[in-house]
C-alpha positions as CSV (number, residue, x, y, z in Angstrom):
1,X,13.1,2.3,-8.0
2,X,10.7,0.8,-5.4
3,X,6.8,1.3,-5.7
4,X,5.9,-1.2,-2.6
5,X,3.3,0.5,-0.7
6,X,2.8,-1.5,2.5
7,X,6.5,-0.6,3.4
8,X,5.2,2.7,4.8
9,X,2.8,0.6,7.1
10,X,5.0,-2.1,8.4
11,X,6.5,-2.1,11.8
12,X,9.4,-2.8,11.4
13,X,11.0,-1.4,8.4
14,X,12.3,2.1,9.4
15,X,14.5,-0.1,11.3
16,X,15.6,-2.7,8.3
17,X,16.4,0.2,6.7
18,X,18.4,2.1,9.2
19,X,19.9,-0.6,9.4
20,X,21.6,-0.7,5.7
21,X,22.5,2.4,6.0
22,X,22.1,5.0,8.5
23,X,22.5,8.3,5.8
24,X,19.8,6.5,3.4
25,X,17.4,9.7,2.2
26,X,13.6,8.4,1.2
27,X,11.9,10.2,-1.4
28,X,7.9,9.4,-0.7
29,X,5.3,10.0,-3.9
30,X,2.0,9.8,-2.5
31,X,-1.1,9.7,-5.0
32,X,-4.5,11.1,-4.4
33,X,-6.1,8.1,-2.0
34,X,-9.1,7.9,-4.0
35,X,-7.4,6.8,-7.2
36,X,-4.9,4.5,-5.4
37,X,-8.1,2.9,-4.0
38,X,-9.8,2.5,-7.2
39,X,-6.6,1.7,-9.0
40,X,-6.1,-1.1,-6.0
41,X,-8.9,-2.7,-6.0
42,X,-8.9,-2.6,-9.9
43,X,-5.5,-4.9,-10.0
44,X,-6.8,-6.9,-6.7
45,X,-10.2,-7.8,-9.4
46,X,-8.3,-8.8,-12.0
47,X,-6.2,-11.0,-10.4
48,X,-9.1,-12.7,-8.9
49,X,-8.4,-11.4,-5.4
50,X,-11.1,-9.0,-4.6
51,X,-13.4,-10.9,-1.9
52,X,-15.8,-8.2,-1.8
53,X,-17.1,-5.3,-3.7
54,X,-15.6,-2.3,-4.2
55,X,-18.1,-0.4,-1.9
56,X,-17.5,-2.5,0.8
57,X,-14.2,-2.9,0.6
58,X,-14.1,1.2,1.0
59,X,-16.7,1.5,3.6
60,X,-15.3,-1.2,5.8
61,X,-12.0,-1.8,5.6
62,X,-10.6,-2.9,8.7
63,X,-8.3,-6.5,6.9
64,X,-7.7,-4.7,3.6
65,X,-9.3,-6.0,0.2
């Protein structure tokens, strides 16, 4: 099982993967984006890697946390 959630945003991916296999079937779980964003910024903190507060880092997030 994978959980990496910045494959769905990269680029060039869908193509990686196509080409591995081209009868591969995806099965996408999506969570409620307010608790992924908590729940994010939760683990960035406590690894030291939140630059910003959490309001900000919701209100203008244009890099990412």
């Amino acid at each position: 099982m994978e959980k990496t959630p910045s494959y769905l945003v990269r680029e060039r991916v869908p193509a990686r993967v196509r080409a591995m296999s081209r009868t591969v079937k995806l099965v996408l779980v999506l969570r409620d984006p307010t608790t992924r964003a908590v729940s994010d910024y939760a683990q960035a903190a406590s690894k030291g890697r939140a630059r910003r507060s959490f309001l900000h880092s919701v209100t203008d997030n244009r890099t990412g946390m």
